[in-house]
C-alpha positions as CSV (number, residue, x, y, z in Angstrom):
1,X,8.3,-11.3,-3.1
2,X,10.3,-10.3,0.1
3,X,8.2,-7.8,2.1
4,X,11.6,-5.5,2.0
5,X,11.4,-5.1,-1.5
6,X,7.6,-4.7,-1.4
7,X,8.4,-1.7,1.2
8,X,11.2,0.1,-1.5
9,X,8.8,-0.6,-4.5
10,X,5.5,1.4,-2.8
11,X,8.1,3.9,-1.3
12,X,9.8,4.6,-4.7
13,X,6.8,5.0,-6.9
14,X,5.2,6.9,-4.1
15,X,7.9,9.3,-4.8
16,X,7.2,9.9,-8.1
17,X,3.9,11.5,-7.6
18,X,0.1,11.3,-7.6
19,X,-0.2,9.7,-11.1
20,X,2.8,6.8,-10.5
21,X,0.6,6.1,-7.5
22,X,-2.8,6.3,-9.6
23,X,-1.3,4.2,-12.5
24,X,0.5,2.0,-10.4
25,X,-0.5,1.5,-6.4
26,X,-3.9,1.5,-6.8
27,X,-4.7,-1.1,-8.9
28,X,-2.3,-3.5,-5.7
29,X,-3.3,-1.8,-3.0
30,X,-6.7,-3.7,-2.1
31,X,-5.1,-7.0,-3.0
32,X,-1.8,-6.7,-1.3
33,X,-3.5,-4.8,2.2
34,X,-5.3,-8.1,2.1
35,X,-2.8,-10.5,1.4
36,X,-0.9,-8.5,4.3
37,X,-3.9,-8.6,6.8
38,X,-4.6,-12.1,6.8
39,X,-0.8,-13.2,7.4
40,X,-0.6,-10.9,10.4
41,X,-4.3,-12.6,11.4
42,X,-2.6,-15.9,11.2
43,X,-2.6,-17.5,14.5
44,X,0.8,-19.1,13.6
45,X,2.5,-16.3,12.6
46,X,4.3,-14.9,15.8
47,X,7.9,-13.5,13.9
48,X,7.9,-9.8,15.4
49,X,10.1,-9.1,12.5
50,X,8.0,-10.0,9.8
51,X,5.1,-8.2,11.7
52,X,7.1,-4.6,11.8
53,X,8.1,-5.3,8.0
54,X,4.0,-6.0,6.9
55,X,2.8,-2.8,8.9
56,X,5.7,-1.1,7.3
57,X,4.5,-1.9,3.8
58,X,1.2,-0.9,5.1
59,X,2.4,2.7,6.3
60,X,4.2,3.5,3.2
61,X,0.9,2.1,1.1
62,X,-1.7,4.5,3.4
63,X,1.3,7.5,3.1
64,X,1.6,6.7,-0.8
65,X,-2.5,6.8,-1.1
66,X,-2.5,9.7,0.5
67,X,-0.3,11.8,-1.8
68,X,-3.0,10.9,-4.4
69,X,-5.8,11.3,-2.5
70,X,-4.5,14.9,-1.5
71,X,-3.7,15.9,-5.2
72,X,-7.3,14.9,-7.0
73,X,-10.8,16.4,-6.4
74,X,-13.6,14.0,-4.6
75,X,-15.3,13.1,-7.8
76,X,-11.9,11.8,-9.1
77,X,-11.2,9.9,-5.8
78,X,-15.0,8.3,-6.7
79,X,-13.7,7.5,-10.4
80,X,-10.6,6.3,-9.1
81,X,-11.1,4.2,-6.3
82,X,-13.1,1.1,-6.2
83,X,-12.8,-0.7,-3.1
């Protein structure tokens, strides 16, 4: 999937509140921050652009956590969030 529509995906269900992110980001997050991590860790992989657009994703996945993190009590976030 293109990194672009990664980015409008996370920002758009980000928008829709705590429990879109809950239901939906968190389950991807941990798997897709990796994915992301170990192309920009690639020794081979030099494209500026496609460095802005992974640490893009990765700003609008933090900001989209954070909505949810705000919006529900520490022993929720412990419930919640395995990782």
């Amino acid at each position: 999937m293109p990194l672009t529509t990664q980015y409008g995906g996370i920002v758009g269900i980000s928008r829709f509140g705590p429990k879109a992110v809950d239901a939906f980001l968190l389950p991807l997050a941990t798997s897709y921050w990796i994915r992301w991590e170990e192309v920009l860790k690639a020794s081979a992989y030099n494209d500026v652009n496609g460095r802005f657009e992974i640490q893009q994703c990765q700003r609008a996945l933090l900001e989209g956590l954070a909505s949810f993190m705000q919006s529900v009590s520490p022993e929720e976030q412990s419930e919640r969030v395995d990782w």
